[in-house]
Structure formats: C-alpha cells, structure tokens
C-alpha positions in Angstrom: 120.4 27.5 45.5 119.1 27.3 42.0 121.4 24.5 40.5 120.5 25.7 37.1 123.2 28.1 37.3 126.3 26.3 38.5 129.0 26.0 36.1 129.8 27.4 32.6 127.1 30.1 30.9 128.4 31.7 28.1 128.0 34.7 27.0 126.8 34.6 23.8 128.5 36.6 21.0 126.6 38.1 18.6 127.9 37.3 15.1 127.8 39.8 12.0 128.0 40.0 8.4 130.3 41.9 6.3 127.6 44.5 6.1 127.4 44.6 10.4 123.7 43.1 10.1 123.0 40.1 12.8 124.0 37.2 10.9 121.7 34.9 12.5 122.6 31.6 10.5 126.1 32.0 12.0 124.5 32.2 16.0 122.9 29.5 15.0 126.1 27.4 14.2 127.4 29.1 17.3 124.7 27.9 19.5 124.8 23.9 19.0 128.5 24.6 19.2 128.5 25.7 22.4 125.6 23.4 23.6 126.6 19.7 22.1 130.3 20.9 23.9 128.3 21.0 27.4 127.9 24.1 29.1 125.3 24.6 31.4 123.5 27.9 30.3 123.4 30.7 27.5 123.7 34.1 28.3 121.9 36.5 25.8 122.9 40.3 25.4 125.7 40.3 27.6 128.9 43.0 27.2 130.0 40.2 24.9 126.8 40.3 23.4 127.6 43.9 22.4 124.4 45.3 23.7 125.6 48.9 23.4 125.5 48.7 19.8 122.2 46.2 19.4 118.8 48.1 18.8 115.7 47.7 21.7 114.4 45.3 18.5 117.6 43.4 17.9 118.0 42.7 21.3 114.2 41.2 21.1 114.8 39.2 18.1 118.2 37.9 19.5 116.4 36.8 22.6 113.7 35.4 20.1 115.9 33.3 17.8 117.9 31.9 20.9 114.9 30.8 22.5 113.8 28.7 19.3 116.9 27.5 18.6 118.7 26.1 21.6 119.2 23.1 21.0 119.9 21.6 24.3 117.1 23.0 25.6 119.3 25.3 28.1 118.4 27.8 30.4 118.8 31.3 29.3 119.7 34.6 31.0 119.2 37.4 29.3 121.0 40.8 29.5 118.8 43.8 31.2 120.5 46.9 32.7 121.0 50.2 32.1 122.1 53.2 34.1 118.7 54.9 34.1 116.6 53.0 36.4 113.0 54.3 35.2 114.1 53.3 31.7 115.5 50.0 33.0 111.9 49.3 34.5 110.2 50.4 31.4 112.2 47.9 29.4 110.8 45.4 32.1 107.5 46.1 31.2 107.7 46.2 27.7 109.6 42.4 27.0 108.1 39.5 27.4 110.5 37.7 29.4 108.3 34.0 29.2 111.1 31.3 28.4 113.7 33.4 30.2 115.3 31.9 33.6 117.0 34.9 34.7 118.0 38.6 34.0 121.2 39.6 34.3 121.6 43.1 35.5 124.6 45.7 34.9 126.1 48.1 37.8 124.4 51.7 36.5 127.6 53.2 34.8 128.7 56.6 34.0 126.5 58.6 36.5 128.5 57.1 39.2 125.8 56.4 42.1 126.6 55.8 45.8 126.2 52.3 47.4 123.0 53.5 48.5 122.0 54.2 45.1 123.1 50.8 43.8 121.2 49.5 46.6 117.9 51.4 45.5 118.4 51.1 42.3 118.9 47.0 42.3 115.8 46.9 44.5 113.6 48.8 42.2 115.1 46.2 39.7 114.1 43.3 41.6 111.1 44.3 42.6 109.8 44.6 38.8 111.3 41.4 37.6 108.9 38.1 36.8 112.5 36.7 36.8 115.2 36.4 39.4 118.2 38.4 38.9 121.6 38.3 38.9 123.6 41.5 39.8 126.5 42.6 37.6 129.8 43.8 39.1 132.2 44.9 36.3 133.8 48.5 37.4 136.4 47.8 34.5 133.2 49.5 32.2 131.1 50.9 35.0 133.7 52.7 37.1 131.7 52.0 40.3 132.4 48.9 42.4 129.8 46.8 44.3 131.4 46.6 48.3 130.9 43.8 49.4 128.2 44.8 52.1 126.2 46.6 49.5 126.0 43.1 47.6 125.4 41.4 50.7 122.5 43.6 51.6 121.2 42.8 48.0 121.6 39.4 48.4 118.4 39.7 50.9 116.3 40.2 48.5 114.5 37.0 47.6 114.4 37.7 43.4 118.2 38.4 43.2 119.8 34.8 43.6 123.2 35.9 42.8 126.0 37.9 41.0 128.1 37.9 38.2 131.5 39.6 39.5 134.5 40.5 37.6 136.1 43.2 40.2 139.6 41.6 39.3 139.7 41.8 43.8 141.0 38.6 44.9 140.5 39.6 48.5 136.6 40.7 47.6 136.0 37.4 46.1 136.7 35.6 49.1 134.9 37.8 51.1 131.8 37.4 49.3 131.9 33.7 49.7 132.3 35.0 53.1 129.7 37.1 53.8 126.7 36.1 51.5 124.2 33.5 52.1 125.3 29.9 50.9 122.3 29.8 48.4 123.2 33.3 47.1 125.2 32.2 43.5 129.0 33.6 43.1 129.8 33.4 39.2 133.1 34.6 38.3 133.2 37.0 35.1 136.7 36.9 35.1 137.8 33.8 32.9 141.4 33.8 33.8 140.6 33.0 37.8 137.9 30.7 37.7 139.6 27.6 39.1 141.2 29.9 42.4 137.5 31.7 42.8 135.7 27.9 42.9 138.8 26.9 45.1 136.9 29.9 47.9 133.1 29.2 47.4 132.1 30.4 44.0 130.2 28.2 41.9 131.1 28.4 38.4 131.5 31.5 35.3 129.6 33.3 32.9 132.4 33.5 30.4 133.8 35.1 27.3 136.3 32.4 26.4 133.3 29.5 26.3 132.4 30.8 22.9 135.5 29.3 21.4 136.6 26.8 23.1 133.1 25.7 25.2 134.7 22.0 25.7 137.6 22.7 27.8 136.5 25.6 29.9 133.6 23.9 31.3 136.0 20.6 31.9 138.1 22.9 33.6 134.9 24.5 35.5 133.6 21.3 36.4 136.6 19.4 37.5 136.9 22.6 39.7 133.8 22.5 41.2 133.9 18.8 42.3 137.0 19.1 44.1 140.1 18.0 41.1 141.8 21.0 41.3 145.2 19.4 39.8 142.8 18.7 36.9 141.4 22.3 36.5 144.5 24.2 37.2 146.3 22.5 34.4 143.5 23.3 31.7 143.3 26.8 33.2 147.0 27.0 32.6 146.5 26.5 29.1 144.3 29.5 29.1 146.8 31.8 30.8 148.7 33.3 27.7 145.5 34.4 25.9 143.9 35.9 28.3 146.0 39.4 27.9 145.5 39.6 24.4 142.1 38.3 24.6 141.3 41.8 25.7 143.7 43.8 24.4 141.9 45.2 21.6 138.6 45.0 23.9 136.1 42.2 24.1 134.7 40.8 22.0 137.0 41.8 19.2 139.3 38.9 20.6 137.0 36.5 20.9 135.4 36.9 17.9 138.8 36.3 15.9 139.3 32.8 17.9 135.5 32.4 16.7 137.0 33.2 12.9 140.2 31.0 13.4 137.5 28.5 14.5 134.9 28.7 11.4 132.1 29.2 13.5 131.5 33.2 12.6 133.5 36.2 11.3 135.3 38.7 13.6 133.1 41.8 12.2 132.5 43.9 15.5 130.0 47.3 15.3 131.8 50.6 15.5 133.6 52.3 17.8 134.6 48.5 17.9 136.8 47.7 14.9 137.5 44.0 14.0 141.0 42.4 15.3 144.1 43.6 13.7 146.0 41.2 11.8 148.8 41.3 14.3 146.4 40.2 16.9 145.2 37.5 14.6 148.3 36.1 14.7 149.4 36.0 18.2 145.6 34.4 19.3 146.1 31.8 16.5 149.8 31.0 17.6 148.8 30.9 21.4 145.9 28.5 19.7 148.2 25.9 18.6 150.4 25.9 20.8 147.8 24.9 23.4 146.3 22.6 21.1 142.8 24.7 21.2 142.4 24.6 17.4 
C-alpha cells in the first residue's frame, strides 16, 4: 500500500479574479492554508478544480505553480481523464508528469461505455501512465457506475493502486473493502460519509470540504482511521448540515463562498457555473458559526 495516500487530499480549488482569469496569488494563499492545517496530499485539476472550464495550458501551468509552491512539500495527484480514450493517451504523452505522484482518472462520461469498456479503457490508461493511477467513480457527473467486479478486475493491474469513489452506495462501499486487495487504496469522495466508509476498510478522502476547513476534516479523518470513532463522528457531525447546501448550487460554487467567508479567495466560478447566490451565502455562513468553523 502506498502510505502516501492515506488520509485527507484535497481537491484543490482553483481561485479566480473578478475578470475569471486564474488568480494565482490567491492559490497560493490557499495552498499553505491547506498544508500548515495538515493534510496529507493535494489534488490538482480535480471536478473541484473545475477542469471543464480550464484550458490544456492552464491546466499545465496550474500543475506548474502547485509544484513550486507547496510548501509542505506534499505529494500531488493530478487530474487526467477524459471520455475519449485516444485523446486521454495523447494528453499522457504530451505532459510532463515528473514531480507528480499519481494521476487521478475520471469514469469516461456521456458516451456511456459498458464495464467492458471501462475495463479497456482504464487499462489502456494504465498501461500509458509513468505514474500509478487512481480510478474515479462519480456516476452523479458520469452517469455510468463502476460495479464492483469491474473495479476489482482493475485493481489487478499493478499501476492503478486505487480509487476515488463517490457512488453515494453504502452497500458498494463495503463490498469494495470486501472484494479488493488489501493494498488496493479506498478514498471516499463523498465528504459527508467518511467516518462510516473508514469504519469498513477505506483509508481516508480526497475532499471538497478540506479547502475550507483543512484542520478539522483531517482530525476527523485521522481520528477515524486510528480507531477513535466517538472522536470522528462528533467532528463529522458538525459537518452534516452543510453538506446539502454545499452542493446545492453545484460544487465548487459552495465551497468557494466558505473560501470567501474565510478570506482565503473569492467565490468567482467560470460559466455555466455562476457564483453563490446571496441566499446561499447566508445559510453556509450561518451553518459556519454555528459549528464554530469560522
């Protein structure tokens, strides 16, 4: 098991200026917030990342400017997918992924594929990396879920080390950590179930929520992990009221108004994304103080 990866990685926002350009003195406040809090790994270009909206070149010079300035020193995944697996493999060919611990790669979306086209798809994937991989289970955005024998016939593979999964299945969950190898990483993407997920085998979260509030989610992750479950449920508990409005206007246009409540970066979002309404504003900062997460 690569031990880099337990525990919190967040996935990075990408901050923007009034005039939607990346405002890269802002993700640079954003990453030594993150890292003097204490997670465990950055994720770059991520859905949170909003990598539908970044050019091939930002997404280089995002990878770029995370890499020389992190200042923890942290491992870094970096977000490489795409439903068009000849493209995806150009991409592969094209970035130089030196620095970079690990890819993280999306479930094709749209086209809809079988499991045997996931399968062949995540293979080809794997096959061209210089860097292990992580598979990406979101059918929220992709519309295709990863059955579990599908991701245990992945997990064979000796450069894909483990998944990201945010099915929202409870009973999937605990079959993964049934069926896959022991080594084979389980990383929740679903921030509102991470303590229940570690209590059945997984091993920690690439989250949304670490942007904001980096401190207590990867207490809560850790105290998880190592068995204080009393500990972690209560901080998880304090996460349960946000996590509906979180997304209600989509991610990251939640997050991103914590991040402005916060002063670490403004809430501008890329179209069709449009910044949180003021309503929302209000209910994030109210569920804010009343948890004491200001």
């Amino acid at each position: 098991m690569d031990t880099r990866f337990l525990g919190v990685g967040v996935a990075l926002v990408t901050p923007f200026d009034a005039n939607h350009d990346i405002d890269f003195p802002a993700l640079q406040k954003l990453l030594h917030f993150v890292s003097d809090s204490g997670v465990n790994y950055l994720v770059v270009q991520g859905t949170t990342g909003e990598t539908s909206t970044t050019t091939a070149q930002e997404k280089l010079d995002l990878l770029k400017f995370v890499q020389e300035n992190n200042p923890k020193k942290l491992p870094i995944v970096y977000g490489l997918g795409g439903n068009n697996t000849r493209a995806v493999l150009e991409t592969f060919k094209q970035t130089d992924l030196t620095g970079v611990d690990a890819v993280l790669s999306v479930c094709p979306y749209y086209n809809k594929p079988s499991q045997k086209g996931l399968i062949a798809h995540f293979t080809a994937i794997a096959d061209a990396s210089p860097v292990p991989v992580f598979l990406y289970n979101v059918p929220g955005r992709t519309v295709v879920n990863m059955k579990v024998e599908t991701i245990a016939e992945l997990a064979k593979h000796p450069n894909i080390i483990g998944i990201k999964d945010a099915c929202g299945n409870f009973d999937q969950y605990m079959e993964l950590a049934s069926e896959c190898p022991s080594d084979f990483l389980l990383i929740s993407g679903d921030d509102n179930h991470v303590t229940p997920m570690v209590s059945v085998g997984w091993r920690g979260v690439i989250s949304v929520i670490a942007n904001a509030f980096p401190k207590e989610f990867t207490e809560m992750t850790w105290h998880a992990i190592e068995g204080r479950m009393d500990e972690a449920a209560a901080i998880q508990y304090r996460f349960l009221d946000m996590d509906a409005p979180l997304y209600a206007e989509s991610n990251p246009v939640g997050i991103k108004k914590c991040l402005e409540i916060k002063g670490i970066c403004s809430s501008e979002v890329r179209l069709p994304l449009v910044k949180a309404s003021d309503e929302l504003g209000v209910t994030l900062k109210a569920i804010m103080e009343k948890e004491g997460l200001m």
